[in-house]
C-alpha positions, 0 to 999 in steps of 0.5 A, spaced: 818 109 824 816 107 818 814 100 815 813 097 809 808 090 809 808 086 803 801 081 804 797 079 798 790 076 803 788 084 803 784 081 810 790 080 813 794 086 810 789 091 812 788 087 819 796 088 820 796 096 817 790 098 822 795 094 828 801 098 826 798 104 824 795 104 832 801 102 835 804 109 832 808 106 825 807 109 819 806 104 813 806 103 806 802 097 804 803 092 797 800 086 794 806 085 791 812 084 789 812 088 782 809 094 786 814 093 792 819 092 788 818 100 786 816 102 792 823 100 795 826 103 789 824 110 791 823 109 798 828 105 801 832 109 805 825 111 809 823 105 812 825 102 819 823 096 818 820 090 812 815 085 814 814 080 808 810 075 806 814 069 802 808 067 798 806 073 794 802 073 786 808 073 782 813 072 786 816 071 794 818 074 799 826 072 799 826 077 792 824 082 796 828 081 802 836 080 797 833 087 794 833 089 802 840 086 804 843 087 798 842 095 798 840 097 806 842 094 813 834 095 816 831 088 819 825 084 816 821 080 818 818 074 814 810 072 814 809 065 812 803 060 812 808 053 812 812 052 818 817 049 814 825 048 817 826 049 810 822 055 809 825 058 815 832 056 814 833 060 807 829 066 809 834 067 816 840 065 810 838 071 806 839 075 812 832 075 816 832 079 823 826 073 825 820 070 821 812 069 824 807 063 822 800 064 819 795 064 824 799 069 830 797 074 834 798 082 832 800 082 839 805 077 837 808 080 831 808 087 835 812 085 839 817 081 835 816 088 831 820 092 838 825 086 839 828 086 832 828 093 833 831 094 839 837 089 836 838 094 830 839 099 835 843 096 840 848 095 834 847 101 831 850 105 838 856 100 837 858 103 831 862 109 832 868 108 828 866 109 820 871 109 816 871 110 807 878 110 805 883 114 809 877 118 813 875 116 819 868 119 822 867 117 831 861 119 831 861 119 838 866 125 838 862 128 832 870 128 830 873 127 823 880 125 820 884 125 814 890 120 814 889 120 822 889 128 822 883 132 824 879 136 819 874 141 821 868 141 818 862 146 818 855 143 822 852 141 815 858 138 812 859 133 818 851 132 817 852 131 809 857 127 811 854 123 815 848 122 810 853 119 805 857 115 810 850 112 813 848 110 805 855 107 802 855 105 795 849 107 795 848 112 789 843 119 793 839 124 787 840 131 789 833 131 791 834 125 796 840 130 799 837 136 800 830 132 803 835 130 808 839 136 809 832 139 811 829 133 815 836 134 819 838 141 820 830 144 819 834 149 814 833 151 807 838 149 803 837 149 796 840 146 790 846 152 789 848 150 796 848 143 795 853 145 790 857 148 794 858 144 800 859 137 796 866 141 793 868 144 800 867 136 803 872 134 796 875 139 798 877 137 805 877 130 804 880 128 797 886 128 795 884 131 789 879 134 789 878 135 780 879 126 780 875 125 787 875 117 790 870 118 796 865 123 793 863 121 786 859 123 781 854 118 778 853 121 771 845 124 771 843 120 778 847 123 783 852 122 789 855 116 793 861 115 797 864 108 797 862 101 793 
């Protein structure tokens, strides 16, 4: 599992990173907003989990966490030095899964690290029924329907479905696709076949492949599903 910590006190920073990475998860650490800012950029879809403290050099916290929210459905957890109801209170309505007060016991953040965690996962389980459009996706039953009759899509169209539908209004580069169609079916797909199973999924799925509205293009960024 990967973790973005965004802290600027690198004693705290580095203390938190060595705890984490112990506790078997990977880390991508910043000192800033400015330089997380490009990290959630590129890399957004690869985290599991936020951690960020709201006072930062050029900026808070509560930025990063809307860029977040605005853009994914992963949890964050808030650090902060001022147990304040007001702090805490606008950090949990922009959509914080929890918040810790500076000092704490790694052990402490660990553990409200797993709880958080086992919550989204829960949540996620329950998510069964995935609906974009007239298609409906039971991921239980790996079954998809157009207008409630079933389509049969290959093993690699299902799972590229599934990457778009994990990802709605988001736009993914060809790069992010085939990264994912990789780590997933331990394949090699290469640009050309991406092609081809991006048109035999319109193909199924649009009910007019040349003018699609589930699948769409984005000129010179790559593909997204929904808004």
């Amino acid at each position: 599992m990967k973790i973005l910590l965004v802290e600027d006190d690198r004693t705290i920073a580095s203390g938190l990173e060595y705890s984490l990475q112990q506790d078997q998860f990977t880390t991508v650490l910043c000192y800033d907003v400015g330089s997380a800012q490009r990290v959630l950029n590129e890399q957004l879809d690869q985290f599991t989990l936020c951690i960020f403290d709201i006072s930062l050099p050029d900026g808070t916290g509560y930025e990063l966490c809307k860029i977040v929210k605005e853009r994914s459905d992963i949890p964050v957890i808030f650090l902060t030095a001022i147990d304040d109801e007001v702090n805490v209170v606008m950090g949990l309505d922009m959509g914080a899964d929890d918040y810790i007060t500076k000092p704490f016991r790694i052990r402490e953040l660990l553990s409200r690290i797993k709880s958080v965690l086992r919550r989204y996962h829960k949540q996620a389980q329950t998510k069964s029924i995935i609906e974009i459009e007239h298609v409906r996706i039971n991921t239980l039953e790996g079954k998809v329907y157009k207008n409630g009759d079933e389509i049969s899509l290959t093993a690699l169209e299902y799972r590229l479905l599934l990457i778009f539908a994990n990802h709605l209004g988001q736009v993914l580069s060809r790069n992010q696709l085939l990264e994912r169609i990789w780590d997933v079916a331990g394949d090699f797909v290469n640009d050309n076949t991406l092609t081809v199973y991006i048109k035999r999924l319109r193909e199924k799925l649009e009910d007019n492949a040349q003018d699609p509205t589930i699948i769409k293009t984005v000129r010179g960024l790559g593909y997204k599903v929904g808004d």
